[in-house]
N, C-alpha and C positions, 0 to 999 in steps of 0.2 A: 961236402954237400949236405951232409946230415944236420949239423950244425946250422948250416943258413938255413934250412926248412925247420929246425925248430924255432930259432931267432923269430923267424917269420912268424911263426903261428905265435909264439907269445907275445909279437908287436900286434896282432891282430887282437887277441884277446884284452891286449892294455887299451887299444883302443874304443875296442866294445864298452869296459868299465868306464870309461872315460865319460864316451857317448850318453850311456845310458845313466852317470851321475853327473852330468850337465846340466841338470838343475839343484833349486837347494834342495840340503836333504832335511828330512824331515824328522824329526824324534817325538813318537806321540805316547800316552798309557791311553789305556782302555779297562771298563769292568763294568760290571754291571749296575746299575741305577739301586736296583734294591735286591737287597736278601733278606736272610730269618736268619733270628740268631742259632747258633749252630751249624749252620749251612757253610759246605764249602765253594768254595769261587776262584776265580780267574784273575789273577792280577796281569797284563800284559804290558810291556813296555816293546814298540816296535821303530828299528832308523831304518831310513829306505839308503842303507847301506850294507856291506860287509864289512865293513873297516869299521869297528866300534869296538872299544875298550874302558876302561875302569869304569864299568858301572855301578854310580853310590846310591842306594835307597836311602829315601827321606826317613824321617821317623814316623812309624805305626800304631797309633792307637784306635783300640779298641779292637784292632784282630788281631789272632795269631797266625805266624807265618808257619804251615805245616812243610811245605815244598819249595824251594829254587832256592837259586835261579838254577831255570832248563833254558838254555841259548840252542835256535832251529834255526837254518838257513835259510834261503829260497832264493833260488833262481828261477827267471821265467823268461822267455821268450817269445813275443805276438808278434807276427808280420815286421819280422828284423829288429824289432828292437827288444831291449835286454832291461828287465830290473833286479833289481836284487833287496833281499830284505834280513834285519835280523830281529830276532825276536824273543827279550829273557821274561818268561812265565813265571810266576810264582802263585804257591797255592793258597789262600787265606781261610781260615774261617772265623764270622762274626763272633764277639764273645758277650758283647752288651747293646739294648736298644738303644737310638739313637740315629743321628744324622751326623756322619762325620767326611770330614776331605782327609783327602790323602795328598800332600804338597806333590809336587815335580820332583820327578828323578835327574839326575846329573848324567852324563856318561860325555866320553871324546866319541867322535864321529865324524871321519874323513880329517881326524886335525885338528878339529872345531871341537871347544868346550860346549857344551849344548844342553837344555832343560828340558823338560816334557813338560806338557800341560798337567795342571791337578785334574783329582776325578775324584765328584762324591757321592758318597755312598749311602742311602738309607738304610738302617738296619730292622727288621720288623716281631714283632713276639713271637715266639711259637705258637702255629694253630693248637687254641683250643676245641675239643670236642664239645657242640653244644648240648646240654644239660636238657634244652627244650625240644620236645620233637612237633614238629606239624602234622599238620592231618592225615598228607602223605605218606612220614614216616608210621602213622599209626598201623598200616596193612603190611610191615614186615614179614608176618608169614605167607602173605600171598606171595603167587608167581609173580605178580605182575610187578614190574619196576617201574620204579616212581621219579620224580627230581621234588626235592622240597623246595621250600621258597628260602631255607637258608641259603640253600645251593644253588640258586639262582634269582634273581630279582632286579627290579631297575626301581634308581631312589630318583625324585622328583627336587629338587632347593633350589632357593632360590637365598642371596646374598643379603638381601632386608626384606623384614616384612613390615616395620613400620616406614614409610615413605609420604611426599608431598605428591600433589598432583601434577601429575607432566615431570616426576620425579626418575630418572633412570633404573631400572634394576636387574639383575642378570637372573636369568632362569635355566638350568642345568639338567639335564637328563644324560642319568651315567646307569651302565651297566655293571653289576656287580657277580661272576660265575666262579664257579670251582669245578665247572665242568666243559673241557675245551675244545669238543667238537660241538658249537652252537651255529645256528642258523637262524635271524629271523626272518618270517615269514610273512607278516604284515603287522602294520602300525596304525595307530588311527592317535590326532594330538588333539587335544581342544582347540575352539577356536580363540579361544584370550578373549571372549566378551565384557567388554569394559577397557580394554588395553589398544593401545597401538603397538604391534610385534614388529621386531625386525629381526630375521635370524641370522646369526654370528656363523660368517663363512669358516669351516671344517678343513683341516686336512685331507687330502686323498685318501692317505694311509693313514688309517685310525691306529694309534700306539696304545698298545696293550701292559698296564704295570700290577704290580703285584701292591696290595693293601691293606690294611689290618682296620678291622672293623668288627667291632662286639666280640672278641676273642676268635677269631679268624682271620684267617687271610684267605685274599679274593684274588683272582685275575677282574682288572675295571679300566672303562674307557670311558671317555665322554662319547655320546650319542649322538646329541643335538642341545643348540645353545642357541637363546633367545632374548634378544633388549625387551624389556615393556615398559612405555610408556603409559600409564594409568590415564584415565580421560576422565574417569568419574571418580566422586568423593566418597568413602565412606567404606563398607567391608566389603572387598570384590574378594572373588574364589578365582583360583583356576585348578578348572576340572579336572578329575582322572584321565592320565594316557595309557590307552590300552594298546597291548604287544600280543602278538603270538608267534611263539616259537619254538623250533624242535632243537631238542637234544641227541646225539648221540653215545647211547654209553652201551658200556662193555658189562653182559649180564653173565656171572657164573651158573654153568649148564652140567647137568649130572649124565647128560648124553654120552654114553664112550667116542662115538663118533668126532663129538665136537671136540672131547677131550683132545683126539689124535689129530684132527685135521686143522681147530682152531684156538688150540691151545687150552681148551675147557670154558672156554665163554663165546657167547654172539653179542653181535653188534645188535642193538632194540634203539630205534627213532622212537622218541619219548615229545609227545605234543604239550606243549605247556601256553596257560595261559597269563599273562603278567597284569597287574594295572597298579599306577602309582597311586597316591593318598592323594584328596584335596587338600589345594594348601591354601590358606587363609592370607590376605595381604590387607595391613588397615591401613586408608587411601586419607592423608589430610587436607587438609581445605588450606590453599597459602593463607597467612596469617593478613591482617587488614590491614589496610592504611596501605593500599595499592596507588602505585604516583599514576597522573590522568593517560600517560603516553607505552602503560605496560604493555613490555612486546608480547605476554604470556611465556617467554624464555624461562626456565628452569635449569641451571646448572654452575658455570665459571665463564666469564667472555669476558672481551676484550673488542673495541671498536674502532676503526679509523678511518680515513678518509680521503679524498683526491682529486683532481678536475683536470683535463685536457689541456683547459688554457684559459688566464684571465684577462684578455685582450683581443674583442673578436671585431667582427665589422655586422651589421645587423644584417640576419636570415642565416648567420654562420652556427653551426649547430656546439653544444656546451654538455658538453661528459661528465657527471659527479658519479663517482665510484665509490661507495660503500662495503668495506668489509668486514664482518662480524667472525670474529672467531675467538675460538675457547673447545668445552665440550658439554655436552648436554639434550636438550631436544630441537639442536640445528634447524632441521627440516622443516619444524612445527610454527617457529619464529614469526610474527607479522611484520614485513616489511616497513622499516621506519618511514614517514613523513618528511618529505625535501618543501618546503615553503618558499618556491621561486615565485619570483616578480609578479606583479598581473600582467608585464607584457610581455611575458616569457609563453609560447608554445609547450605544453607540458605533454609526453609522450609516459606511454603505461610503462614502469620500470622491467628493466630484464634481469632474470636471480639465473643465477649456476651456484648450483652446490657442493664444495670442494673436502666434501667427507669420506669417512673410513666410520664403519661399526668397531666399537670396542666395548668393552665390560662396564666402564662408564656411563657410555650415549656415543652419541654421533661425535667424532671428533672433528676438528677440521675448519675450514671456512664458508660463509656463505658470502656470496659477492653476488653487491646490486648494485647496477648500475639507472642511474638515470637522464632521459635527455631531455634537453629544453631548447628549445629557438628565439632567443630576442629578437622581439619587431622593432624598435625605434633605440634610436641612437640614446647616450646617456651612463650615467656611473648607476651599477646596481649593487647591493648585497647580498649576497644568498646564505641563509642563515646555516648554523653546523645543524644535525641532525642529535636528536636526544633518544637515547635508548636505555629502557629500564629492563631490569630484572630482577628473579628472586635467586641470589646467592644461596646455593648450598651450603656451602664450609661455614656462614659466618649466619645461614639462617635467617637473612633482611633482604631488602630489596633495595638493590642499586641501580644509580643512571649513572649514566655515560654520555659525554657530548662530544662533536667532534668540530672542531675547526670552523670559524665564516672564512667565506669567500667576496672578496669584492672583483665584480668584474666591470670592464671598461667595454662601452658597444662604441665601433665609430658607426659613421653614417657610410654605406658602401651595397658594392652590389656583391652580397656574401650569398654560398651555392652550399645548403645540406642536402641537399638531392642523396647524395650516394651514402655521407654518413647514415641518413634515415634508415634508406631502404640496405642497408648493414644491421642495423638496429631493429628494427622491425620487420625484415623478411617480407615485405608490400610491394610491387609492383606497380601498382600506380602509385605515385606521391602527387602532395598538392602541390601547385604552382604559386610558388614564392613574390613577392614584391611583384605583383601586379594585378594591385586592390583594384586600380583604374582603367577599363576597357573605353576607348575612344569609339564614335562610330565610323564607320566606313561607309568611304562616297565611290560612287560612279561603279557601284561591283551588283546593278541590276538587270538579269538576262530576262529582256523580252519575249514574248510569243507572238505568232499572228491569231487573230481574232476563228476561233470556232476549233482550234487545236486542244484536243481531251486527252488526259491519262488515261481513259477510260477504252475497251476496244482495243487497243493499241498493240504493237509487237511486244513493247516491255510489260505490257499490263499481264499478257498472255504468259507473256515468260515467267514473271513471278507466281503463276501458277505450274505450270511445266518442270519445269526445273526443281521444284522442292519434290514433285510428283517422283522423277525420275530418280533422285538420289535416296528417297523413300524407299525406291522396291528394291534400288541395288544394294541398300545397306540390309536389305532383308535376306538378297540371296548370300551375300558375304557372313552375315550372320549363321544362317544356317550352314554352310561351309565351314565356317568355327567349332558350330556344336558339333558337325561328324566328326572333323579333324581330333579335335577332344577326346570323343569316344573311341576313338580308334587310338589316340595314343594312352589313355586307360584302361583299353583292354591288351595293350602291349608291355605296359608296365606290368601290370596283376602279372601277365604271362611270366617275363622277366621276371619275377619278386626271388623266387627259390634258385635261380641262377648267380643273381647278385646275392641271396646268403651265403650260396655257398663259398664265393670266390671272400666275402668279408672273411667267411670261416676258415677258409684257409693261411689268413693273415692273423686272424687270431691263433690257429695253432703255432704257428710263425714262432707270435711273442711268445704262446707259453712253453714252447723248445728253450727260448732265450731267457726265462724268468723273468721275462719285464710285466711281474704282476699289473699295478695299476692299468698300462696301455693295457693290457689282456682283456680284463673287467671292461673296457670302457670300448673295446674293440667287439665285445658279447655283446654285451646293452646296445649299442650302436647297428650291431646285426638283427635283433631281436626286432627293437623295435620299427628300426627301417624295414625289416618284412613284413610286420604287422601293417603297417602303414601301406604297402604296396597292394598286399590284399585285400585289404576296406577301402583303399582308394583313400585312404582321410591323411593329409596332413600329419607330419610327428608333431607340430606344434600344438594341432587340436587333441590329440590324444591324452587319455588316461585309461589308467589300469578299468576306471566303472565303465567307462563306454566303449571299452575292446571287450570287457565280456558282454555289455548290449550290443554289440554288433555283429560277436561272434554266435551270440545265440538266433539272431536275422538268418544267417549262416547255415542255421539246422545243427551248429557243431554241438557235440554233446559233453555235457557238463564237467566231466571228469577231464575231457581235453582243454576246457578251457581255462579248469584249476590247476591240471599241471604246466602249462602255458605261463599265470598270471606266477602261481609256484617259482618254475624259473627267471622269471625276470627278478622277484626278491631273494633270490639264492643266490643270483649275480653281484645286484646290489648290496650284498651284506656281508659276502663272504670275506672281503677285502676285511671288513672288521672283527673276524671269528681269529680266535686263538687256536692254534693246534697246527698240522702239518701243513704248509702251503700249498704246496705242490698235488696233496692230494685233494684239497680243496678247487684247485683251478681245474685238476684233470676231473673231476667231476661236474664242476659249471659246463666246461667244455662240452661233454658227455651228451649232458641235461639236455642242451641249448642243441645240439646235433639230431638228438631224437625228438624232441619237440616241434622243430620245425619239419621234420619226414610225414611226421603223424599229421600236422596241419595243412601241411600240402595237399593230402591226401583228402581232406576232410570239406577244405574249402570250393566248391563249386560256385563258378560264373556262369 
């Protein structure tokens, strides 16, 4: 009996493995994007297996192998199902600067010969101690702790500064810290006078890397990224952006106190202010000799062409489809010239713009469509369309033509009624093929002699009746405005009952570590109570007229700074370096006491 209860339990067991490596397995390496030379690190190779053997490492340059392999197991088990993993570590450290790969490791796994992916590796100099001190550093014997502008800064580039007009170019704003409990607290960017901006959609989750710059290494992120378009010729600036924002560092304290209880330093919020350099950008004039038909295009295109149908019957409606693609100032483009018939009906063209922002320009398609209606029967040609531009790569200006079209009209009773009103979203259309109204006989209603409009039941009525629907639209009206006010002053009530129930879902996520949903679960509670309280729209809001409103309020100042405070503490912590967790359970916190205090404050 013993025997069949073990049998069993190990058919159950083979099963499980079975189950749970019923898909493919996988064999991945893993390490870090950058180090410093001397630095040691983590080389991992991991199969979502336990059956794994001969494992061969590639060949290694430029590190030394101090440790492995160390082979870990792991089993886990979620809601009945089973994975399993194995995982040979080795320990490296860098030995020279440089960017290097590391090939694919080999290993068997379930059977299966199997490669891992490569992984590469930056290597970066060791920090130098800078030689220069700032202003900052010049009050080392004070108490007071400082952050220098080595130790923190944000750098302004942009990718060309000499460019054509209506010429592409990429504007960067990266943060540069060596100190990893940061927070910023407001920003203010220029407006690009002189520029058309468009900003370059961001990751959620801002990625923080390690960077060597003037004999240091930094922790840095991109910020915010920006296309501009130049509009005008000659030397444009774009202005300083100013930052503020707090640091926290850890200050050695001569306290015994602090010694015993926090290890001989405190924690000092350190307020710093940042602003980048103006940068110069010299703006050129395209060069002459512009063809008569210039679309103003700046960039690389491409043009072609299309038609519904070359055979219609006349009043039948005729579709030319123009699409312009390449990359450059898409959006900016003038709609080329279709030179149809004289007895062609010509309708205002329709553009959809089929783009994506990149580091270029607009990338993508612009597609215009045009419609025309032949009136009388007969063979037409509808000429191709010509479009010029000024080529970047090659620095001249090209045209491009696209295709004639010969179309055939017969004589018939053709219906654009619906293509139109598809086309132009109109409601009335005009009445087609029928230039010729006949008169009409025998359709005159007699009166008898001394009978007046005047006096009459109808005459009376068309004063009565606008009378009556005058005052009832007036009480329905007023009925509205209570109704209104009564559900405005339900909402406000409501405001601090819906925070609270959002703030409960946000604790939700931050038990579960779903950072971003977190962040965006806070801001979404934040300012949907603001909103609820002022009665205004999330749409119409901003941070300047939530403290003009809060100050209508009577609220006082200090509450409406730590207020505006935490909605940028929210906003940016997602991008701060240092412990996560203690970063969210602090927004958490923030966001918790802030709206108790506001409650309290705000009276209806």
């Amino acid at each position: 009996m013993k025997k069949l209860i073990a049998i069993f339990i190990i058919l159950i067991i083979y099963s499980i493995r079975i189950f749970a490596n019923n898909g493919e397995v996988e064999f991945t390496a893993s390490a870090p994007e950058t180090v410093v030379v001397g630095e040691q690190f983590r080389l991992s190779y991991t199969a979502t297996t336990t059956q794994v053997k001969n494992l061969q490492l590639p060949s290694i340059k430029g590190f030394e192998i101090l440790i492995g392999p160390n082979r870990s197991i792991k089993v886990q088990s979620i809601n009945g199902n089973t994975s399993e993993t194995s995982t040979y570590t080795y320990i490296l450290m860098a030995k020279e600067v440089g960017e290097y790969t590391i090939p694919g490791a080999s290993v068997v796994a379930d059977g299966k010969q199997m490669v891992s992916n490569s992984v590469k590796i930056k290597v970066l100099p060791q920090d130098q101690a800078s030689t220069e001190k700032s202003e900052e550093d010049s009050s080392d014997s004070s108490s007071q702790p400082s952050v220098s502008n080595q130790d923190l800064f944000v750098m302004a580039t942009v990718n060309k500064t000499d460019v054509y007009e209506q010429e592409a170019f990429l504007l960067t704003y990266k943060i540069y810290t060596r100190e990893p409990n940061l927070r910023l607290n407001n920003q203010k960017l220029p407006d690009f006078k002189g520029f058309h901006s468009q900003e370059v959609e961001m990751p959620s989750n801002a990625k923080w890397t390690q960077e060597h710059y003037k004999g240091r290494n930094y922790f840095t992120t991109i910020y915010r990224q920006f296309v501009l378009f130049p509009q005008q010729v000659g030397k444009l600036f774009i202005e300083p952006a100013l930052f503020q924002m707090t640091v926290e560092k850890a200050v050695r304290s001569d306290d015994p106190f602090d010694a015993f209880f926090n290890g001989g330093s405190n924690i000092v919020a350190i307020n710093k202010n940042l602003s980048t350099p103006k940068i110069a950008v010299n703006v050129k004039s395209l060069p002459a000799g512009k063809p008569v038909d210039f679309s103003g295009g700046v960039g690389e295109f491409n043009i072609s062409s299309s038609i519904n149908d070359q055979e219609v019957k006349t009043n039948d409606a005729i579709t030319v489809k123009v699409i312009i693609s390449g990359t450059g100032n898409l959006k900016l483009l003038n709609n080329p010239e279709i030179k149809f018939p004289e007895d062609f009906e010509i309708y205002d063209p329709k553009v959809d713009n089929q783009v994506r922002l990149t580091r270029e320009g607009l990338t993508g398609n612009k597609v215009i469509e045009y419609l025309a209606i032949p009136r009388h029967a007969g063979d037409y040609t509808i000429p191709g369309v010509t479009f010029s531009y000024f080529d970047i790569r090659s620095k001249s200006y090209k045209t491009l033509k696209t295709e004639d079209y010969v179309v055939k009209v017969q004589k018939g009773a053709g219906n654009a009624e619906q293509v139109v009103a598809n086309f132009t979203n109109k409601e009335e259309l005009k009445v087609l093929g029928e230039d010729i109204r006949y008169i009409k006989q025998n359709d005159v209603t007699l009166r008898p002699k001394g009978s007046f409009f005047y006096s009459s039941t109808t005459y009376w009525l068309f004063y009565i009746i606008p009378a009556l629907i005058f005052i009832v639209s007036i009480i329905f009206y007023r009925r509205k405005v209570s109704e209104s006010a009564n559900v405005t002053k339900m909402r406000t009530k409501k405001a601090n009952k819906v925070a609270i129930k959002r703030m409960k879902l946000a604790h939700k996520l931050l038990s579960e570590n779903k950072k971003d949903d977190f962040y965006d679960e806070v801001l979404k509670t934040l300012w949907g109570y603001i909103s609820d309280k002022l009665n205004i729209p999330v749409s119409c809001l901003s941070k300047d007229n939530i403290e003009e409103n809060l100050r209508n309020y009577n609220v006082n100042e200090e509450l409406i700074t730590e207020f505006i405070g935490t909605l940028n503490e929210c906003e940016f912590a997602r991008f701060a370096p240092g412990d996560e967790n203690q970063a969210m359970d602090k927004v958490y916190s923030s966001s918790i006491a802030v709206i108790s205090k506001m409650e309290n404050s705000i009276k209806h």
